[in-house]
C-alpha positions in Angstrom: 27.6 7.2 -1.8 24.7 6.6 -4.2 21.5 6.2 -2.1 19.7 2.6 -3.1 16.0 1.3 -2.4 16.5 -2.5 -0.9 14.7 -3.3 -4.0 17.2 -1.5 -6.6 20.3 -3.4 -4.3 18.6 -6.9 -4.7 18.0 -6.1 -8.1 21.3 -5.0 -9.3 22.9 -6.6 -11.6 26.6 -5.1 -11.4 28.7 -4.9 -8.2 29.1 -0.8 -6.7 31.2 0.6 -4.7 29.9 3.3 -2.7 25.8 2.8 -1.5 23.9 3.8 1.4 20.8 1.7 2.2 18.8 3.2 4.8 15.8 1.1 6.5 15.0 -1.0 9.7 16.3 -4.0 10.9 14.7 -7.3 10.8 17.2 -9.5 12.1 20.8 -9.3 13.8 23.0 -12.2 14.3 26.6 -12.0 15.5 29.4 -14.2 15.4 32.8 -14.4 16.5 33.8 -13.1 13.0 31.2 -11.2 11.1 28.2 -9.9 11.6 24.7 -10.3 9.7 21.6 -7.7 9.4 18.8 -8.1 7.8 17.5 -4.4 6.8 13.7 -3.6 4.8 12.6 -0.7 3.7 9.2 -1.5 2.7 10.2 -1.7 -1.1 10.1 -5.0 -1.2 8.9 -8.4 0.6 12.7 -9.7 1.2 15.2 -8.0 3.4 18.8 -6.9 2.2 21.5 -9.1 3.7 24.4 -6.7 5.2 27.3 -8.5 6.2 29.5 -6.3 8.7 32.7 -6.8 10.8 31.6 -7.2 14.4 33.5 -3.9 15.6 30.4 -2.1 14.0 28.4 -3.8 16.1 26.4 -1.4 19.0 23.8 -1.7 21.7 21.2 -0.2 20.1 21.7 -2.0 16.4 18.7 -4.2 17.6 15.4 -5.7 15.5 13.5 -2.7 15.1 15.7 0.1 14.6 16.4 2.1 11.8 19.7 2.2 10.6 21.6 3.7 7.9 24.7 1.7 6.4 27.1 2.6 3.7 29.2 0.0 1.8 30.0 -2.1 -1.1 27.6 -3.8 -3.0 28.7 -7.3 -4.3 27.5 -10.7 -5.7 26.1 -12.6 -2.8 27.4 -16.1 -2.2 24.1 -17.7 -1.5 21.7 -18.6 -4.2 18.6 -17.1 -2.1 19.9 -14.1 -2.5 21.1 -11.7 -5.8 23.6 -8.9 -4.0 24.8 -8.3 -0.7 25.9 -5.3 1.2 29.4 -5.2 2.7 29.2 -2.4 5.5 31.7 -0.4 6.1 29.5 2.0 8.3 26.4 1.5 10.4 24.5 4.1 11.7 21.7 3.9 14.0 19.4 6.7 13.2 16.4 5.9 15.4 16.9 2.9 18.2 14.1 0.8 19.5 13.5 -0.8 22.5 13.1 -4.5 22.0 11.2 -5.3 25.4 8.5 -3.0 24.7 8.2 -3.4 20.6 4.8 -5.4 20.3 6.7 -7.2 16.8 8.8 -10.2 17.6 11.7 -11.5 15.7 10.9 -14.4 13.7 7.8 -14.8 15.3 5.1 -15.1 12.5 1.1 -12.6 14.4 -1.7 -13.1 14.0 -3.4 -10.7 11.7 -5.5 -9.9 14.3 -2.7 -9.6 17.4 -1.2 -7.0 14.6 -3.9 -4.4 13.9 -4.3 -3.7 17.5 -1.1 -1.5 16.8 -1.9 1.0 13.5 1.4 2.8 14.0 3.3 -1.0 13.4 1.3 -3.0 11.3 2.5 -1.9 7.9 5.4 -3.3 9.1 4.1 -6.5 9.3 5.1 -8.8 6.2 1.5 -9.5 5.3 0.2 -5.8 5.9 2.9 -4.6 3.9 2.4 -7.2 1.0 -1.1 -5.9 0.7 -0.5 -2.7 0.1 2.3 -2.8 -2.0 -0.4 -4.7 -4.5 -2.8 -2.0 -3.9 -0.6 0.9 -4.6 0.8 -1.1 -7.7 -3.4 -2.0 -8.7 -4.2 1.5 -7.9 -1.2 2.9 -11.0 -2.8 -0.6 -13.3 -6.1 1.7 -12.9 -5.3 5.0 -13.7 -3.0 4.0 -16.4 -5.2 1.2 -18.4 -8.0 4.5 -18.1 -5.7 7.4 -19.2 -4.0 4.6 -22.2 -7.9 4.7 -23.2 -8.7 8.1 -23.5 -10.8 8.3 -20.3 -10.7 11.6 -18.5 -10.4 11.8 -14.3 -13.1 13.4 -12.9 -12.7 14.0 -8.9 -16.1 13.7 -7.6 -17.3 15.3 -4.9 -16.6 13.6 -1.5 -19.4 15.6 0.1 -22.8 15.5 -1.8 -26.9 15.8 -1.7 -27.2 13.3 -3.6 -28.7 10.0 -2.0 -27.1 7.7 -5.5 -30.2 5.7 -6.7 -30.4 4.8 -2.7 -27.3 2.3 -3.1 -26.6 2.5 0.7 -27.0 4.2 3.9 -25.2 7.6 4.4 -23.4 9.5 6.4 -25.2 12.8 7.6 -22.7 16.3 7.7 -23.6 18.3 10.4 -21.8 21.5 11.3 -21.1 22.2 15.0 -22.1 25.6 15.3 -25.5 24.7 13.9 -25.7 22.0 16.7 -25.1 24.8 19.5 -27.5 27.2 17.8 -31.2 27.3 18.3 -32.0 27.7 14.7 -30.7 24.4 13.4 -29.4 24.9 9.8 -27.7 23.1 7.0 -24.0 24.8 5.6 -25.0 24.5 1.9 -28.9 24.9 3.2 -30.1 21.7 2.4 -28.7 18.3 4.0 -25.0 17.4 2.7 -24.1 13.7 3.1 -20.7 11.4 2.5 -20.8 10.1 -1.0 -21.8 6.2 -1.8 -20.9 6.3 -5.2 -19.9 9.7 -8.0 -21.9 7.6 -10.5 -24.6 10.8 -11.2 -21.4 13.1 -11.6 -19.9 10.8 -14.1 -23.3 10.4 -15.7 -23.1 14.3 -16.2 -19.6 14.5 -17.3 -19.9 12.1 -19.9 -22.0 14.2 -21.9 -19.2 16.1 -22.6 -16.1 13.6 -22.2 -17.5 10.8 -23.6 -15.5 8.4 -21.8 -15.1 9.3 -17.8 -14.0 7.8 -14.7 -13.4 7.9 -11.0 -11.5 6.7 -8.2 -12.0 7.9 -4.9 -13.3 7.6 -1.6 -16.8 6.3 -1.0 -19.0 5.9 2.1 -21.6 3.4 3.8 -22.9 3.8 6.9 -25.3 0.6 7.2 -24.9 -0.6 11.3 -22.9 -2.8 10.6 -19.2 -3.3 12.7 -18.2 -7.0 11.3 -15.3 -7.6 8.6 -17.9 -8.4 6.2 -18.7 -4.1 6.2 -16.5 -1.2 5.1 -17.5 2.0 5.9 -15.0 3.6 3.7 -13.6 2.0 0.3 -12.3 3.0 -3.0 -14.4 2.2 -5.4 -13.9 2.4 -9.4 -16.5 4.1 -11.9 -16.5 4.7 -15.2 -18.9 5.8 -17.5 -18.7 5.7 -21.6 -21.4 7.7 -24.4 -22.3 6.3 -27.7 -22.1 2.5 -26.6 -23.7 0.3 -28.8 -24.6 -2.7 -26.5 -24.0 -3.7 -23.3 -20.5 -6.2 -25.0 -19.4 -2.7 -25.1 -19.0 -2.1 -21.3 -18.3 -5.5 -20.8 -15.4 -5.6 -22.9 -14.0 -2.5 -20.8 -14.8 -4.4 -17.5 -12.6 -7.3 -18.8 -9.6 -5.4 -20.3 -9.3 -3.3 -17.0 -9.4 -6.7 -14.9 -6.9 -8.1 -17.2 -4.4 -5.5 -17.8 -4.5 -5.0 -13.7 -4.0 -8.4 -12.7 -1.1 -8.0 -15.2 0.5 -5.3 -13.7 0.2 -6.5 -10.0 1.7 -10.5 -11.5 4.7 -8.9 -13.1 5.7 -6.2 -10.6 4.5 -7.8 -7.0 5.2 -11.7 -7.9 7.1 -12.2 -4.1 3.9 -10.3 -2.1 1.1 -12.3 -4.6 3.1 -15.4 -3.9 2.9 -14.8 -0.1 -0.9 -15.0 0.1 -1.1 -17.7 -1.9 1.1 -19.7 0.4 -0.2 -18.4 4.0 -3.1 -15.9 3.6 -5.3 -17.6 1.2 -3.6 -21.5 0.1 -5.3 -23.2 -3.1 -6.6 -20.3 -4.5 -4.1 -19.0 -7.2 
C-alpha cells in the first residue's frame, strides 16, 4: 500500500486502490451499518473521513489514538469533502485513554485551558494552524533571500557583544566557576545570549555584499506578561553598495509580499481559521 499524508489523500484527484494513512483520531461515530473516523495527521487543518464496516470497530479505536488504516481511496459523496478512505484494515498503533486525555471531542479550549499541557497543544486546531503558517513563512524567508543572492550567515547564539544596547541580556555562567573560589569567565571575558547578529552581519557584508540571518534571539527585560518574549526569531539582513535608504525599503517590501504570498496560497484553511475565531474583522 502506498503510504499518503491526509493532505495528499484530500487532495487527490484520482481514486487508488491500495493506501495507508496513518494519524490520530479526532472523531468516531458508529452506526448499525458503517462506521465513521475522523483521522489528522497534522498536515493539514481538516481531518480525512474513513468510512469502515463496523466489524473493524475495537475498544481502544477511541478520540485520541493513533491508528493506522489501509484501504481504498475513492470520490467522496459529500461536497465538504474531496476523497474518502474506505478501510479495509484499522490498526491501533498507540491507544489513549479518553477519561484522562485533557482534549475533548468537539469541545472547542480555550487557548489558555490548552497550553497548560505542552505535550498536547500542537494538537489543538488553533496551535497547529499556527505553526503550520510559521513553518510555511519560515521556507517564504529563506527562499525570497537565497532567489536574491543573499548568503546565510549563522550567527553566533552565544556572544560579548551587548548589540547597540537593544535589550537586556542573558548572562552565561559556567557551573564549575560558580563552585570555584576564583570566579572566571569560559571565554575570559563575560559571554551573554544574543539580542540581535546585526554586528556579525555588519562584518559579513563586507565580503558578501548581501547577508542575512534567521535565528534565535534573546531578551531578558523582567518582564513575564504576553506582551514579552524572551526568546524569538528574528530576521536580519544586511546589503553593501545601497544607494538610499528606497533601497532597503524596497527589500523590506518584497520579503513582506512574497511571504504573505506563500503563506495565502499554501495555508488558505489555517489563515481562514484565525480570521474567523482568533482574530474576526481583521483580514
Amino acid at each position: 500500500a502506498v503510504r499518503l499524508r491526509v493532505r495528499e489523500a484530500l487532495g487527490a484527484r484520482e481514486p487508488a486502490d491500495a493506501v495507508r494513512v496513518q494519524g490520530w483520531v479526532r472523531s468516531v461515530r458508529s452506526q448499525k451499518e458503517i462506521l465513521f473516523l475522523h483521522i489528522n495527521d497534522g498536515s493539514s487543518l481538516e481531518s480525512l473521513q474513513v468510512v469502515a464496516d463496523p466489524s473493524l470497530e475495537k475498544r481502544d479505536l477511541t478520540f485520541g489514538s493513533a491508528v493506522e488504516v489501509q484501504g481504498k481511496l475513492v470520490k467522496s459523496p459529500h461536497r465538504m469533502q474531496n476523497m474518502e478512505l474506505q478501510a479495509e484494515t484499522i490498526r491501533v498503533v498507540g491507544p489513549c485513554d479518553i477519561w484522562s486525555f485533557p482534549l475533548k471531542v468537539k469541545e472547542r479550549h480555550p487557548l489558555e485551558y490548552v497550553r497548560q499541557f505542552p505535550h498536547l497543544r500542537c494538537r489543538n486546531n488553533a496551535l497547529g494552524a499556527l505553526l503550520r503558517i510559521r513553518s510555511e513563512a519560515t521556507a517564504g524567508i529563506h527562499s525570497f533571500f537565497q532567489d536574491n543572492g543573499y548568503v546565510h550567515i549563522h550567527t553566533p547564539v552565544i556572544t560579548s557583544n551587548d548589540c547597540e544596547g537593544s535589550g537586556e541580556l542573558f548572562q552565561i555562567e559556567v557551573s564549575w566557576a560558580k563552585e570555584s573560589a576564583e570566579k572566571t569567565h569560559f571565554f575570559n571575558v563575560p559571554a551573554f545570549l544574543t539580542v540581535s547578529g546585526q554586528l556579525h552581519l555588519e562584518v559579513m557584508a563586507g565580503a558578501f555584499t548581501r547577508v542575512f540571518t534567521f535565528g534565535p534571539t534573546f531578551r531578558a527585560e523582567n518582564s513575564q506578561s504576553r506582551r514579552h518574549l524572551a526568546e524569538f526569531y528574528m530576521v536580519e539582513a544586511e546589503l553593501s553598495f545601497t544607494e538610499s535608504l528606497q533601497d532597503i525599503m524596497q527589500v523590506m517590501e518584497d520579503l513582506f509580499k512574497t511571504v504573505t504570498s506563500t503563506v495565502l496560497s499554501k495555508c488558505p484553511c489555517d489563515v481562514e481559521l484565525f480570521h474567523k475565531y482568533i482574530a474576526p474583522a481583521q483580514k
